[in-house]
C-alpha positions in Angstrom: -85.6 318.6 61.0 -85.9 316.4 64.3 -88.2 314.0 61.8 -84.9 314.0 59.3 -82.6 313.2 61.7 -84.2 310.4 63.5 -84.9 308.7 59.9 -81.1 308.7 59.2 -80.3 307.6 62.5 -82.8 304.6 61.9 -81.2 304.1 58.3 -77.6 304.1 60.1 -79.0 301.7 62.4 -80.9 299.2 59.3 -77.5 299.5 57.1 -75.5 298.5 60.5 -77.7 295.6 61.3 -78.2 293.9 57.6 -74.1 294.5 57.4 -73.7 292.3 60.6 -76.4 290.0 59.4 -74.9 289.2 56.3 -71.7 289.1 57.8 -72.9 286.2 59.8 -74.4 284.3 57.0 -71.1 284.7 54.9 -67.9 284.2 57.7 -69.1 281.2 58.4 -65.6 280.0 58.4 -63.5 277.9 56.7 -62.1 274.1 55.7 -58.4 273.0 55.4 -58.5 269.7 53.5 -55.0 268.2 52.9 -54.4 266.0 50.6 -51.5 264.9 48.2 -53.1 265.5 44.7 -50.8 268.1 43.0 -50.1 265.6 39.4 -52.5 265.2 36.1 -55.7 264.4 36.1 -55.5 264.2 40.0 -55.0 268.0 40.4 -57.8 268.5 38.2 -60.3 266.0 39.9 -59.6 267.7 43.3 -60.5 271.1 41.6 -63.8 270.4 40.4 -64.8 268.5 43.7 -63.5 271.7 45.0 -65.9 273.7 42.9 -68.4 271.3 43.8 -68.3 272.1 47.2 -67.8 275.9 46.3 -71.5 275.5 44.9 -72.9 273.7 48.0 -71.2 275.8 50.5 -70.6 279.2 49.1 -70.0 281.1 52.9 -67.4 278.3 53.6 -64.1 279.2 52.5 -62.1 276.7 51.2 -58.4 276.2 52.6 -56.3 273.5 49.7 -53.6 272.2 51.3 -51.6 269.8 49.1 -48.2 268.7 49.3 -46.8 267.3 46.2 -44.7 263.4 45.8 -46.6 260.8 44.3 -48.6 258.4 46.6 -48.3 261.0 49.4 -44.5 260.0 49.9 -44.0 263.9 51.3 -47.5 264.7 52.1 -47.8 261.7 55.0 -44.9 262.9 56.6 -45.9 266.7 57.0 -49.4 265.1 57.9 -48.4 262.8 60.8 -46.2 265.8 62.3 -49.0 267.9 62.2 -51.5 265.0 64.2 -48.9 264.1 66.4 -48.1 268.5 67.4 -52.1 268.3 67.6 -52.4 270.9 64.5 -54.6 268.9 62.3 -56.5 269.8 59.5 -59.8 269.7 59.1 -60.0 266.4 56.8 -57.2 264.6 55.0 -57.1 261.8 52.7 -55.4 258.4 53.8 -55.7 255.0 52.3 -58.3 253.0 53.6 -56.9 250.0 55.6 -53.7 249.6 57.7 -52.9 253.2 56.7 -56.0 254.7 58.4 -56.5 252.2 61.0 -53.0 251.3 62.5 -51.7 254.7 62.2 -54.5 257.4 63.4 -57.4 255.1 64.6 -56.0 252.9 67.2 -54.2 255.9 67.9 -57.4 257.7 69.3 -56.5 260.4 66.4 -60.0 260.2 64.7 -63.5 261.0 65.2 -66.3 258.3 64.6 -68.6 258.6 61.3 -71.0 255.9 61.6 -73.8 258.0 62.8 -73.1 260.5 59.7 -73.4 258.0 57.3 -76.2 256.7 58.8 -77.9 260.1 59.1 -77.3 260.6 55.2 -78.8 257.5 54.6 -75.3 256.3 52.5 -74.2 253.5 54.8 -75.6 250.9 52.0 -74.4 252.8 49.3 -71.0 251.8 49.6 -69.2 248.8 48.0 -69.1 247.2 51.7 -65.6 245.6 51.5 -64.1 249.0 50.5 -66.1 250.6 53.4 -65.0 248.0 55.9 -61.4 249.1 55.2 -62.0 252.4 57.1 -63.8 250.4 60.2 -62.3 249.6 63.7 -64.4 247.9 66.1 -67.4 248.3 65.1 -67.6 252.0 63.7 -66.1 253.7 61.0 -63.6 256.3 60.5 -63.4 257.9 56.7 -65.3 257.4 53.8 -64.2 256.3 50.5 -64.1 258.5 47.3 -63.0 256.5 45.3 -61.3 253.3 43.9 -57.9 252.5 42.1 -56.2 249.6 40.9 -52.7 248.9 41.2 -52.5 246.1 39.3 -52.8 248.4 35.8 -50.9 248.0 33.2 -51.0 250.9 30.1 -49.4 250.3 26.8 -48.8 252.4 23.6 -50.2 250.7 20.7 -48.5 252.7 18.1 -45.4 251.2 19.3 -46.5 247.6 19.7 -48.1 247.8 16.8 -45.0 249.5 15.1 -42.7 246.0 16.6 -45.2 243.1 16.2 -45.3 242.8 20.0 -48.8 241.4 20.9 -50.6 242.4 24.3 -48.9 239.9 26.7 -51.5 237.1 28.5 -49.2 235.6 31.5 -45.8 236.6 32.9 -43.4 234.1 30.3 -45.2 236.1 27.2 -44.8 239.5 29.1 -41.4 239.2 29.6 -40.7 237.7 25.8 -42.5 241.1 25.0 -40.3 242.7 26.9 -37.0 241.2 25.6 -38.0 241.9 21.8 -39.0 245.6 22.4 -35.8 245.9 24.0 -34.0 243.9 20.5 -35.9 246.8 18.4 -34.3 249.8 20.2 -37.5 250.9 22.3 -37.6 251.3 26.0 -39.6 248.2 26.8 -41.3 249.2 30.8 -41.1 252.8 31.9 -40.1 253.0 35.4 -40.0 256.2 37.9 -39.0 255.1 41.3 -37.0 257.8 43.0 -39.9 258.0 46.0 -39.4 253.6 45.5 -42.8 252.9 45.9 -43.6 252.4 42.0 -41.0 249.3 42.5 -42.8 248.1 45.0 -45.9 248.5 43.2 -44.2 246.1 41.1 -43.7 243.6 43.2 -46.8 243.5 44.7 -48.6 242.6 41.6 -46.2 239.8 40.9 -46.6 238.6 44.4 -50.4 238.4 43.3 -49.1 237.1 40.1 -47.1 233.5 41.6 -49.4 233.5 44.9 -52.7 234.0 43.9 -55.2 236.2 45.5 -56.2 233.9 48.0 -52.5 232.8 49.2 -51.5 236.7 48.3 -54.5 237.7 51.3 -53.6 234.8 53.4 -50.3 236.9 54.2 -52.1 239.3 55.9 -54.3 237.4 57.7 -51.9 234.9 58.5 -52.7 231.9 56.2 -50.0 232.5 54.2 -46.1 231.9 55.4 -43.9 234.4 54.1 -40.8 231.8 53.4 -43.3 230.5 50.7 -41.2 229.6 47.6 -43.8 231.5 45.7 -42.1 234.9 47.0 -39.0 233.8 45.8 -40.1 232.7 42.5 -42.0 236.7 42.5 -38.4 238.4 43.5 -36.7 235.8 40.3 -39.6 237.3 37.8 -39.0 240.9 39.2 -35.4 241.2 38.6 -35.7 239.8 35.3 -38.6 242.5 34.6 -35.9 245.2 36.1 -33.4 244.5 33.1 -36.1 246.0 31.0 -36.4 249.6 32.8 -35.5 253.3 31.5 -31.9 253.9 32.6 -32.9 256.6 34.5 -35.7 255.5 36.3 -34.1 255.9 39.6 -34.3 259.6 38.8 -37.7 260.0 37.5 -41.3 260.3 39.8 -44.8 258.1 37.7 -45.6 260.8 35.9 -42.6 260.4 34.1 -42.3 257.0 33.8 -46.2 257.4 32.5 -44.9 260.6 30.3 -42.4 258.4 28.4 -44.9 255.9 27.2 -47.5 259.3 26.0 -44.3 260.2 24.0 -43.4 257.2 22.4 -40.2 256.8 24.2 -41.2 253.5 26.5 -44.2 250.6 25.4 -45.3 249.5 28.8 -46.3 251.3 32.2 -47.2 248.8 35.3 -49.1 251.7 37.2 -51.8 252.5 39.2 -55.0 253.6 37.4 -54.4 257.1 38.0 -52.2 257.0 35.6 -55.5 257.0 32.9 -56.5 259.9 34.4 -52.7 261.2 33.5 -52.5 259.8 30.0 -56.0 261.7 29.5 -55.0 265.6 30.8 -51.8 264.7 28.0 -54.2 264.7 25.7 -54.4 261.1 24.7 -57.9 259.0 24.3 -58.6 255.5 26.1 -58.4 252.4 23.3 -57.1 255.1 20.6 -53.0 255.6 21.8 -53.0 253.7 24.3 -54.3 250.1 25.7 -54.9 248.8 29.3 -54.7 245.1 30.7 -54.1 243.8 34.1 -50.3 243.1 35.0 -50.0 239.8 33.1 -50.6 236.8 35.8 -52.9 239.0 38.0 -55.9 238.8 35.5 -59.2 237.8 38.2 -57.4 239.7 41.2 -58.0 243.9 41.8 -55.3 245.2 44.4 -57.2 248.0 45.6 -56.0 251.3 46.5 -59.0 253.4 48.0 -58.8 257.2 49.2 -60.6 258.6 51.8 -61.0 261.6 54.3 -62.3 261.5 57.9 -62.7 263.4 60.8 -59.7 264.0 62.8 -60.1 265.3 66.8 -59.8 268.8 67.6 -60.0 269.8 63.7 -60.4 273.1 63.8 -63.7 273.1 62.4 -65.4 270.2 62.7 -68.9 271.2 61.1 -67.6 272.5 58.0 -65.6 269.5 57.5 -68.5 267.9 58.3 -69.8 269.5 55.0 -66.3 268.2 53.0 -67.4 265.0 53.7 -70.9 265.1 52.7 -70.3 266.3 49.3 -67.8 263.2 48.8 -69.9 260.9 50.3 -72.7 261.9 47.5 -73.4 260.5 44.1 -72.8 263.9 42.8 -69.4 264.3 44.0 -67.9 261.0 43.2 -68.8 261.3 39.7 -67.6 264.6 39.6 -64.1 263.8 40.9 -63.3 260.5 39.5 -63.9 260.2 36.0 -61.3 262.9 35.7 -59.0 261.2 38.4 -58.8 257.8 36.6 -60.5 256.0 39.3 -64.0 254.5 39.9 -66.8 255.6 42.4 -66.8 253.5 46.0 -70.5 254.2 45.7 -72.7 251.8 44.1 -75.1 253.4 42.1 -72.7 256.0 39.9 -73.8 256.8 36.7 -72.0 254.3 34.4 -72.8 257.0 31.7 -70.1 259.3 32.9 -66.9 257.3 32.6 -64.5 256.4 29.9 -64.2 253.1 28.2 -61.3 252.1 30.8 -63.1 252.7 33.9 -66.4 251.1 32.7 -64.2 248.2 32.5 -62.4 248.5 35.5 -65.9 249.0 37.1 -66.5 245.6 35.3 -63.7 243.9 36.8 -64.0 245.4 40.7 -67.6 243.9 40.6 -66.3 240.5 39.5 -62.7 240.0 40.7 -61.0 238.6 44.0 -60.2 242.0 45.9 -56.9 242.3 47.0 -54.9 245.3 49.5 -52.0 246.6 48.1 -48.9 246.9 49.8 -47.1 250.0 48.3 -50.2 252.2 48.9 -50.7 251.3 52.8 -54.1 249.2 52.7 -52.7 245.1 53.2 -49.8 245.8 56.1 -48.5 248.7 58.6 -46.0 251.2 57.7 -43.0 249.5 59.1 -43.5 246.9 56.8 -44.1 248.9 54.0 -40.9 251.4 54.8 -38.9 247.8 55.3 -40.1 246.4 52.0 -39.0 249.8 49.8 -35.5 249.4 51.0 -35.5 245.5 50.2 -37.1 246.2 46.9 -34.7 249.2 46.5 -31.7 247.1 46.9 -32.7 244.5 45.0 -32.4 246.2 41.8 -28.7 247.4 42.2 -28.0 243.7 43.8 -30.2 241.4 42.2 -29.5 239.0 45.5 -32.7 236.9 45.2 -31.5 234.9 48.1 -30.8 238.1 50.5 -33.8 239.7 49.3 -36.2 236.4 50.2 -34.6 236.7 53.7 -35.3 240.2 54.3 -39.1 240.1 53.2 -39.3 237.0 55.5 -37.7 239.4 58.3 -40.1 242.0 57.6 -43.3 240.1 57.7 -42.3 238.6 61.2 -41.0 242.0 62.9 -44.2 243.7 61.5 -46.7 241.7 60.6 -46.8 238.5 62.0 
């Protein structure tokens, strides 16, 4: 009986022990990555890096935390509150350049990464101008997972080809495009500006467009004066471009500017390449419906957007975001996330095999073309400019004051740039 006894006891004890051993192996707690990817094709690429990391990391639970508004127009505000009340997540995704750099790295907000790219052996990996953008004095902050051009321009060739309209080669044929879509009753550019930043998109590219990329850079690095009469002859093409928007557009976010063309209601969409991605989870097939060029003008030049995720102080758990950024940082993990995201790898040696026929070309381009920052999306200036320029670009289009509009981007550039 005593013999009994003692053997249950000891089984009590074994059950006990291999409970609190696996409990250790499984609460290994968690990772809050925030990010702003809540739209098509971009919801979805986030979800199966998710899985991925599911897979690698099964006794890590994995927090989401997204806040919706295209080009994180909501999500950076909630974000910077939370770094500034020293509540940060665990990783976050910010534009590589001024974005990162000016706002939470000079800041002392962010943890170096040099020595984890180094000990993955990925350093080299890396296109090394996109990796620079998430440097500071020598060490760097975030790693890429991708990159996106702004400088995209989508088209529906149903309706071009329905009108005689021919894919436009330079800014005079665009805009003749433009004017005889608009004769034949068809909502020539789809526009969705209420968060303003698709304008300015807009802008930026025909900045690009009358400056070149080289006199386009120089005004970031101070090469380039910003009462050059190219600007002004950018802000005269713009407003002529503007006459040519949806009504509405004030009212609608990308998506549904980039929804109108997917339904036949509008021809052309100047839009970053996530809007592929987009035009893909609505069901549509690259060089079938729809057709892809640079904004005319811009052809040679990619205005790169590039989003990363680093390692902020005090994040709650610093080794499992450690683990987020490993699986990003892989080969595995960037082509898992952007062929469905409408973006190309920042990595190097990607397997071509895995993306469409629009991102094999845009991979094409990115290895041959001058690389230029984009304004709208926070990589060529810092934020005051870029808050300043909305509102210019903003009341342009109900003013259509070239003059006052010249005056204020010259304002800008010397309160925050210069």
């Amino acid at each position: 009986m005593l013999l009994k006894k003692n053997i249950f006891i000891i089984t009590l004890i074994s059950l006990f022990l291999l409970f609190v051993f696996n409990f250790s192996v499984l609460a290994q707690g968690e990772v809050e990555v925030f990010s702003w990817w809540t739209g098509g094709g971009e919801e979805e690429g986030l979800n199966a890096l998710i899985e991925l990391f599911n897979q690698n990391y099964p006794e890590v639970e994995f927090i989401n935390a997204t806040v919706a508004g295209g080009a994180g127009s909501n999500a950076k505000a909630v974000l910077k509150t939370r770094m500034v009340g020293g509540n940060p997540p665990d990783s976050f995704q910010v534009h590589g350049g001024a974005e990162l750099v000016n706002t939470y790295v000079e800041t002392g907000m962010m943890e170096p990464i040099t020595d984890l790219l180094e000990e993955w052996g990925v350093k080299d990996k890396f296109n090394q101008q996109i990796l620079e953008m998430s440097s500071y004095e020598g060490e760097y902050y975030s790693i890429p997972v991708n990159v996106h051009r702004s400088n995209a321009m989508f088209y529906n060739k149903k309706l071009l080809a329905e009108n005689n309209v021919e894919p436009p080669t330079d800014l005079v044929s665009f805009i003749d495009a433009l004017a005889k879509l608009d004769q034949a009753g068809v909502v020539p550019l789809a526009l969705g500006d209420t968060n303003k930043w698709p304008a300015t998109q807009i802008f930026e590219t025909l900045l690009v467009a009358h400056l070149g990329p080289e006199g386009y850079n120089g005004l970031w690095n101070g090469k380039t004066a910003a009462d050059n009469s190219a600007i002004r002859a950018a802000l005269v093409d713009f407003d002529k471009i503007m006459q040519y928007v949806n009504q509405d557009h004030s009212a609608l976010t990308w998506q549904d500017a980039t929804q109108l063309v997917q339904e036949d209601e509008a021809a052309f969409n100047i839009m970053g390449d996530w809007a592929e991605g987009y035009l893909k989870t609505l069901g549509w097939t690259p060089d079938q419906e729809f057709g892809w060029m640079p904004v005319p003008g811009t052809s040679g030049t990619f205005i790169v957007v590039t989003d990363t995720f680093g390692l902020p102080k005090d994040a709650p758990d610093p080794e499992n975001a450690k683990k987020w950024l490993k699986t990003i940082a892989s080969v595995e993990g960037q082509d898992t996330f952007n062929p469905i995201k409408g973006s190309i790898p920042a990595r190097l040696d990607a397997d071509k095999s895995k993306y469409d026929p629009y991102l094999t070309s845009a991979m094409n381009d990115f290895a041959e073309d001058t690389l230029s920052p984009s304004i709208a999306h926070g990589s060529a200036a810092p934020e005051g400019f870029i808050t300043a320029l909305n509102d210019t670009i903003n009341a342009f289009i109900t003013t259509g004051d070239v003059d006052q509009a010249f005056e204020n981007f010259q304002k800008n550039h010397a309160d925050y740039v210069e």
